[in-house]
C-alpha positions in Angstrom: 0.0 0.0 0.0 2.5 2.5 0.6 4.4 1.3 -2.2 1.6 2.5 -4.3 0.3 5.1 -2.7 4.2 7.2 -2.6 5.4 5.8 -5.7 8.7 4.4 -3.6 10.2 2.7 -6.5 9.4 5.6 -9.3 11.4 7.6 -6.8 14.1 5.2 -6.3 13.6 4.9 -2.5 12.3 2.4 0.1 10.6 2.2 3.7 13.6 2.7 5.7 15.2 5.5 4.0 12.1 7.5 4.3 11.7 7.0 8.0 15.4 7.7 8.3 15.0 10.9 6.5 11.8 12.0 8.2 13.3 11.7 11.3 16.5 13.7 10.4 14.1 16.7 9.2 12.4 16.3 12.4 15.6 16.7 14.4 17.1 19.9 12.3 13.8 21.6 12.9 12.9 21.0 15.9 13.8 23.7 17.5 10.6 25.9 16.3 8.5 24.2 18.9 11.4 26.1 21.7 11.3 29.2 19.3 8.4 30.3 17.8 6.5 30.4 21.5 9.8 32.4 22.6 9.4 34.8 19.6 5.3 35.6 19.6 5.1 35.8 23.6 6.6 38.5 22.8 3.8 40.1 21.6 0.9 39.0 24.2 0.2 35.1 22.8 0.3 32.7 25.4 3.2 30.4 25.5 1.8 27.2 26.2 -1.1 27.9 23.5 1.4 28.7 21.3 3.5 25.3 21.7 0.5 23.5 20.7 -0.4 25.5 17.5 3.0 24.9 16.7 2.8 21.5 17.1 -0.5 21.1 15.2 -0.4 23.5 12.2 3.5 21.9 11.9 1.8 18.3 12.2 -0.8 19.4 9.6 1.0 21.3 7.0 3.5 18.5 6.6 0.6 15.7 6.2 -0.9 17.5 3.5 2.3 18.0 2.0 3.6 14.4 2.2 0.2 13.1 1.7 -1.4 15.7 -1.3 1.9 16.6 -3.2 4.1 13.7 -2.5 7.3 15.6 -1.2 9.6 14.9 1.2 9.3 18.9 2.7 8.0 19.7 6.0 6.4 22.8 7.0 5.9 24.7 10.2 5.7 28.5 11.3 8.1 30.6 8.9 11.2 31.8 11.0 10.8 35.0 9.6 7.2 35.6 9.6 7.2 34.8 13.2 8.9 37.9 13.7 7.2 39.7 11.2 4.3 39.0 13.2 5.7 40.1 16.9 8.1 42.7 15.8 6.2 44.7 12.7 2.8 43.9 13.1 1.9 43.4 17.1 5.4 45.6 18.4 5.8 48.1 15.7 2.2 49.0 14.9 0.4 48.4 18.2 -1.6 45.8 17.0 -3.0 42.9 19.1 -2.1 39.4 18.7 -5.8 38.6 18.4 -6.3 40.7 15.4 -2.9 39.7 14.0 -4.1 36.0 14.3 -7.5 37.8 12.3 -5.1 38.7 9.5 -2.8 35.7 9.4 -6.1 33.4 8.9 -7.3 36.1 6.2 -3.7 36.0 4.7 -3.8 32.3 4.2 -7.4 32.4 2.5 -5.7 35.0 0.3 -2.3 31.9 -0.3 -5.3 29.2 -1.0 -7.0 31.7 -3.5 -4.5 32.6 -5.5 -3.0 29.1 -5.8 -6.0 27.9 -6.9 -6.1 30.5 -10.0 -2.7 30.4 -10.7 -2.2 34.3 -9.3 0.1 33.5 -7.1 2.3 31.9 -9.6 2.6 35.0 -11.7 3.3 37.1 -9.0 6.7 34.5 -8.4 7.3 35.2 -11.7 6.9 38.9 -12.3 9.6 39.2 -8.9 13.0 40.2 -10.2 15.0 37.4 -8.7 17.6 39.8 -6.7 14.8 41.0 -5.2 14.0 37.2 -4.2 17.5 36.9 -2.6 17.9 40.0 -1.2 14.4 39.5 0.6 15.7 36.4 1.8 19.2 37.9 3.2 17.4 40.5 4.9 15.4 38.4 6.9 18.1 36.7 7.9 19.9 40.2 9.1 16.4 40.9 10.7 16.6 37.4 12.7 20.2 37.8 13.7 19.4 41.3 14.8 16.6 39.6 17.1 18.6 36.8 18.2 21.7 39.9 19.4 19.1 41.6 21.0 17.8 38.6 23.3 21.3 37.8 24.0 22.0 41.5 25.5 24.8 41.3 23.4 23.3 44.2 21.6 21.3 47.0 23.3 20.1 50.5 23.1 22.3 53.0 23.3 20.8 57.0 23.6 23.7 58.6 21.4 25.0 56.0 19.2 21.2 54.1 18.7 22.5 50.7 19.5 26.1 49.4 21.2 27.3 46.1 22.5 26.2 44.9 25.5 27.7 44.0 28.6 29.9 40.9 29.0 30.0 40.9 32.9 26.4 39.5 32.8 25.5 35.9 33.3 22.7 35.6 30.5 25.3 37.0 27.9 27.7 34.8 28.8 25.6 32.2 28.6 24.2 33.3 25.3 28.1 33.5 23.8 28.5 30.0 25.0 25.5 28.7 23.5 26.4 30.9 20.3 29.9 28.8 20.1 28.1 25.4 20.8 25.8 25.8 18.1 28.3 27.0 15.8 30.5 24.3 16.2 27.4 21.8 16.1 26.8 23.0 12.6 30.0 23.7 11.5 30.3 19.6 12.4 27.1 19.2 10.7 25.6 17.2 13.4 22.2 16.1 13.1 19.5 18.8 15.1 22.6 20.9 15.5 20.1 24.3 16.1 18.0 22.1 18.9 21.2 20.7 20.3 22.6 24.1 20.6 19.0 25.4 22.2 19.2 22.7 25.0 22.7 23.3 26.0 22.5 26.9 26.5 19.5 25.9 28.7 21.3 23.7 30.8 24.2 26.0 31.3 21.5 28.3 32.3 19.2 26.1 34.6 23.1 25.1 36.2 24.1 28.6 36.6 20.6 29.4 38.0 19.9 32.2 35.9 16.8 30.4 34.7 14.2 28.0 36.2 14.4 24.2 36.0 10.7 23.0 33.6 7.9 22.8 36.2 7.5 18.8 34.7 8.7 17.1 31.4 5.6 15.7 30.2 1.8 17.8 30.0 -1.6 18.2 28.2 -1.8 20.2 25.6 -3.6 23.4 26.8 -4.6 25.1 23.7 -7.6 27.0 25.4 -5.4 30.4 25.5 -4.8 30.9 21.9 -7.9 28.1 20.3 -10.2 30.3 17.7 -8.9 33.3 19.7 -8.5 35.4 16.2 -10.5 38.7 16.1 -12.1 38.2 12.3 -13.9 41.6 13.1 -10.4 43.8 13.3 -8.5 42.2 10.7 -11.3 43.4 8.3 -11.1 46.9 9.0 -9.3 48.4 5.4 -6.2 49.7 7.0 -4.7 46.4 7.7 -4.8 45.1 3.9 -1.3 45.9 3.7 0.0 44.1 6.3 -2.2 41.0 5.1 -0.1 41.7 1.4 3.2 41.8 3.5 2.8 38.7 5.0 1.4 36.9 1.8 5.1 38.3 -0.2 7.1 37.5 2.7 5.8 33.8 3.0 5.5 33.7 -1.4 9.5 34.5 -1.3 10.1 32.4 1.3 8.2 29.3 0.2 9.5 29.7 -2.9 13.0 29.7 -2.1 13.0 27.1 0.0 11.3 25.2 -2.4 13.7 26.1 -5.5 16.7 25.4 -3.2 14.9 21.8 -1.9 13.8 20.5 -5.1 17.0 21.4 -6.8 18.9 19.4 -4.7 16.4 16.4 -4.7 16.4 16.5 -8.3 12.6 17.4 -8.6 12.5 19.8 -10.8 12.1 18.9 -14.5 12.3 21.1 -17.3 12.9 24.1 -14.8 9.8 23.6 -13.1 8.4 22.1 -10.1 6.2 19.4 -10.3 2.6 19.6 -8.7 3.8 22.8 -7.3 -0.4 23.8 -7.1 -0.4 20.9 -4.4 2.8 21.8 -2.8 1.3 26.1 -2.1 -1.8 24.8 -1.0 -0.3 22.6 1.7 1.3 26.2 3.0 -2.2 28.2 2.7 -3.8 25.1 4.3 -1.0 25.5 7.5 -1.6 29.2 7.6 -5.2 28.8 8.2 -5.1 26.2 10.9 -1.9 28.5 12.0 -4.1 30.7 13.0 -7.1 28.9 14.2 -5.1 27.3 16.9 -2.8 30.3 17.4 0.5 30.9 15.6 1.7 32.8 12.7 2.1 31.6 8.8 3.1 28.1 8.3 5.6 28.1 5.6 8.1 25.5 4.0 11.4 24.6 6.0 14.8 24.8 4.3 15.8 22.4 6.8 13.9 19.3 5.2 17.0 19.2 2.8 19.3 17.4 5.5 16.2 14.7 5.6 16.2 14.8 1.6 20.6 13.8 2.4 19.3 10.9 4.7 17.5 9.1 1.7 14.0 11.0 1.9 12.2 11.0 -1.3 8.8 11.0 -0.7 6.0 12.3 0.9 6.2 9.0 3.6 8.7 10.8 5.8 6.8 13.9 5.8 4.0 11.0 7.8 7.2 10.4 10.0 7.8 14.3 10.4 4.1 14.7 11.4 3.9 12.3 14.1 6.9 13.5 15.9 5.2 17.2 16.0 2.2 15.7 17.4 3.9 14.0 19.4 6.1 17.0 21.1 2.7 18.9 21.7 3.0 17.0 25.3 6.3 18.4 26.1 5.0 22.0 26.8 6.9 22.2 29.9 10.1 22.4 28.4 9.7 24.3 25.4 8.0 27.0 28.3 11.3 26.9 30.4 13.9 27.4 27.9 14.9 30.9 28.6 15.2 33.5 25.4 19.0 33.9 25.9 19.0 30.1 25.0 16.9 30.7 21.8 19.2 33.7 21.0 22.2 31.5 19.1 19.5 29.9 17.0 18.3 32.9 15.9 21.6 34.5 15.5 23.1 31.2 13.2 19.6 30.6 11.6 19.9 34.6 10.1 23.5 33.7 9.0 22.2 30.5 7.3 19.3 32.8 5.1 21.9 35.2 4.2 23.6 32.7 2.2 21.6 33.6 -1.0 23.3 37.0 -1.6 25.7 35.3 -3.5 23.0 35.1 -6.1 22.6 38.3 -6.6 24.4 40.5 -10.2 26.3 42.7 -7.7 28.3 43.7 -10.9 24.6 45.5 -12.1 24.1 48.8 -9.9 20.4 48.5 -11.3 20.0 45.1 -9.4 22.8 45.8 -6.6 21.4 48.7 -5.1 18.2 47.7 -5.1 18.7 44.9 -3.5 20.8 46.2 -0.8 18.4 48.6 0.3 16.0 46.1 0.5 18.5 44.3 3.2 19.9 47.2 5.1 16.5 48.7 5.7 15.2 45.7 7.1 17.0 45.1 10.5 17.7 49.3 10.6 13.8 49.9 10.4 13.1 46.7 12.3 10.2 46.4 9.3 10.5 43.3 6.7 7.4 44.7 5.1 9.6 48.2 5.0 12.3 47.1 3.4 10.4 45.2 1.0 8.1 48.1 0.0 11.4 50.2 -0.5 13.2 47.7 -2.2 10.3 47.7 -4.9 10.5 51.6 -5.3 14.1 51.6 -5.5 14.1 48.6 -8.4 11.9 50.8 -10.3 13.2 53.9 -10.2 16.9 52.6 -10.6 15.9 50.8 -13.7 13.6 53.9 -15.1 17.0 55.5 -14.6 18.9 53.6 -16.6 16.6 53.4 -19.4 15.9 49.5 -18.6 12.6 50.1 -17.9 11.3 47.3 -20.3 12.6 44.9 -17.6 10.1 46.1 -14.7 7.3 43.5 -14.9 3.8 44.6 -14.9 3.1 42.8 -11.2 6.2 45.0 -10.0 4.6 48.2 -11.8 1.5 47.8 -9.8 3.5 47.1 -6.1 6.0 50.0 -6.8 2.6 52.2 -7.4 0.9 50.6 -4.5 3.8 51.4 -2.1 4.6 55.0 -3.6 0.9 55.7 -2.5 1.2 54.2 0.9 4.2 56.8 1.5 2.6 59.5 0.4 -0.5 59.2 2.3 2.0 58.5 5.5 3.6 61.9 4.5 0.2 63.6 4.1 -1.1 62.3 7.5 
C-alpha cells in the first residue's frame, strides 16, 4: 500500500530510508517548537497555547504536503514571519495578537485563492530574482538582529542608537557559549545541530541558576489560550490590507526559495519547473489557516527538510514520519515554556547567517540590481520592518531601472506594487 500510494520505487527509495529521512528533518527543525513560542510571547500570545499551535499547524501542513503533493518537505511557522508577526505587526504597529491571528487566517485564504487561479504563480514570476534573494538575506539580518538583542549582546544605546552589550552579565555569557556550541554543532554538521545548541544553553543556564528548572517534562496540551482566539472583526477593518499583502510576499518569497533550493537538490525539478507545485502552495495556505485557528503565525516550508532529503528521503512518507513526531512534542509544553530566550538567541543568531547565504546570487556587478537589492537588506534590520524594506526595495528597483533606461525589464506585477507602495508613502507623508 504504501508502495503505491508514494510511488517508492518511481522515486528510487524504500521504507527505511524514508523514516530515516523523516526523522532527520524532524531533528534539524525542531527547535521551532522552543522558538516560535519564545518569539510571539513576545507580543501578548500565550506560550503554552502557542506550543500546541506549533505543534498542530507543523503536524498538519507537513501531512498535506507528504500526503497531497508527495514531497519529502515539512512545514511549520516561517522563522521570519514569526517575527514579522511580533516585531512589525503586534510591536511596531500596536496591533493585538488577536487581530494579527485575524489577518494571518485572512492572509492564508488569500495563499489558498490565488493558488488555486494560478495568481500566485505569476506574482513569483513577475519578482525580479535579486529582489528574491535579497528579501531572503534581509530576513536573515532581521533574525540575527533579534537573536543579538535577546542575548543582551546588543542594546540601546541613547547617542550612538545601538552598542554592545555587557559581557559581565550571566545571560550573555551564557548566550556566547550557547552561540559557540551551536556554531560548532553545525559547522560539524551534526544532526538537530540548532535544537542541540537550544538545549545546552539551557542547561548551562538552569546550572548557573539564571533560569528555572521545567515545572515537569511531560503535560496536556492546553490550547484554550490561543484556540479560535482570532479577532475576524479587526483584521477586516481596510487599513490592515497591507499588512495582510506583507505577510502573503514575505511567506510567497520564502516558500519559494526554500522550495527552488529543496527541489534542486532532490532533483525534482524537471524542465525548470516544479512538479505539482499547485499541491505543494496549498499545503502552505492550508498550514496558515489552521496557523491561525489554533494560534501561531504563517506556516511556511522549512529549508531544513534538505538534511532529511541527504538521509534518503524522497517522498512524501517521511513527511508521515515528520508529522507524528510534532504531534507527538505537543506533550512536552513544559520544556519548550522553560527554555529561557537567551537560549533561543544563538538559533536565531546562526539561523539569520544560514538565510543570508543567498546573496551570493545576486548581479552585484549590475548597480540596477545591486542597489536595489541592498536597500531592500539594510532597511530591514535598521527599520526593524520586513514589510519596510520590501516596499522600498520595490521603489528603489523601479526607479533605478527607469533611470537607466531598462525600464522594459520592470514586470507589470512589479509596476503595480512600486505604485501601490509610492501611495502608501505618500498618504503616510500627508497624515
Amino acid at each position: 500500500m504504501l508502495e503505491r500510494y508514494f510511488k517508492l520505487a518511481e522515486n528510487h527509495s524504500a521504507i527505511r530510508p524514508e523514516l530515516l529521512g523523516g526523522l532527520t528533518t524532524f531533528m534539524t527543525m525542531a527547535y521551532i517548537v522552543v522558538v516560535n513560542p519564545q518569539i510571539l510571547s513576545q507580543a501578548g500570545v500565550p506560550t503554552e497555547g502557542v506550543v500546541f499551535a506549533t505543534c498542530i499547524s507543523s503536524a498538519a501542513a507537513t501531512l498535506v504536503m507528504g500526503l497531497y503533493a508527495n514531497y519529502p518537505i515539512a512545514m511549520a511557522p516561517g522563522m521570519s514571519l514569526n517575527a514579522y508577526f511580533t516585531y512589525s505587526v503586534c510591536l511596531g504597529m500596536h496591533i493585538p495578537w488577536r487581530t494579527a491571528l485575524g489577518i494571518v487566517f485572512l492572509s492564508g485564504v488569500l495563499f489558498v485563492l490565488l493558488t488555486v487561479t494560478r495568481i500566485r504563480e505569476q506574482i513569483v514570476d513577475g519578482i525580479p530574482d535579486c529582489l528574491k534573494h535579497s528579501i531572503a538575506a534581509g530576513i536573515g539580518l532581521f533574525i540575527a538582529f533579534v537573536g543579538l538583542r535577546n542575548a543582551k549582546l546588543v542594546v540601546a544605546n541613547p547617542a550612538t542608537f545601538v552598542s554592545f552589550g555587557n559581557v559581565s552579565l550571566p545571560e550573555v555569557q551564557t548566550a556566547c557559549l550557547g552561540i559557540l556550541l551551536t556554531l560548532v554543532f553545525v559547522a560539524r554538521r551534526v544532526k538537530g545541530a540548532i535544537l542541540l545548541g537550544i538545549l545546552a544553553t539551557a542547561l548551562v543556564g538552569f546550572a548557573r541558576g539564571i533560569a528555572h528548572w521545567p515545572s515537569a517534562v511531560v503535560s496536556m496540551p492546553h490550547p484554550g489560550s490561543t484556540l479560535l482566539k482570532l479577532d475576524l472583526r479587526g483584521a477586516l477593518h481596510l487599513g490592515l490590507l497591507e499588512i495582510v499583502l506583507a505577510f502573503l510576499f514575505v511567506d510567497l518569497f520564502d516558500n519559494v526559495g526554500t522550495l527552488v533550493g529543496v527541489c534542486e537538490q532532490a532533483g525534482f525539478i524537471k524542465d525548470g519547473r516544479i512538479p505539482r507545485v499547485g499541491r505543494v502552495l496549498v499545503a502552505d495556505g492550508v498550514g496558515t489557516i489552521l496557523g491561525s485557528l489554533t494560534g501561531t503565525s504563517t506556516v511556511t516550508s522549512y529549508i531544513e527538510s534538505a538534511a532529511g532529503i541527504a538521509a534518503g528521503a524522497r517522498t512524501g512518507l517521511s513527511n508521515v514520519v515528520v508529522a507524528a513526531l510534532f504531534l507527538l512534542a505537543a506533550f512536552f509544553a513544559p520544556i519548550a515554556v522553560a527554555i529561557p530566550g537567551f537560549a533561543t538567541a544563538p538559533a536565531l543568531i546562526l539561523v539569520g547567517a544560514l538565510m543570508t547565504q543567498s546573496v551570493a546570487r545576486i548581479v552585484w556587478s549590475d548597480f540596477t540590481e545591486a542597489f536595489p537589492a541592498f536597500l531592500t537588506m539594510l532597511a530591514m534590520p535598521l527599520t526593524f520592518s520586513i514589510a519596510t524594506g520590501l516596499s522600498l526595495g520595490v521603489i528603489a528597483y523601479a526607479m533605478a531601472k527607469i533611470a537607466a533606461g531598462k525600464y522594459r525589464e520592470v514586470s507589470p506585477v512589479l509596476w503595480i506594487l512600486t505604485i501601490v507602495f509610492a501611495l502608501r508613502y505618500l498618504y503616510l507623508a500627508a497624515g
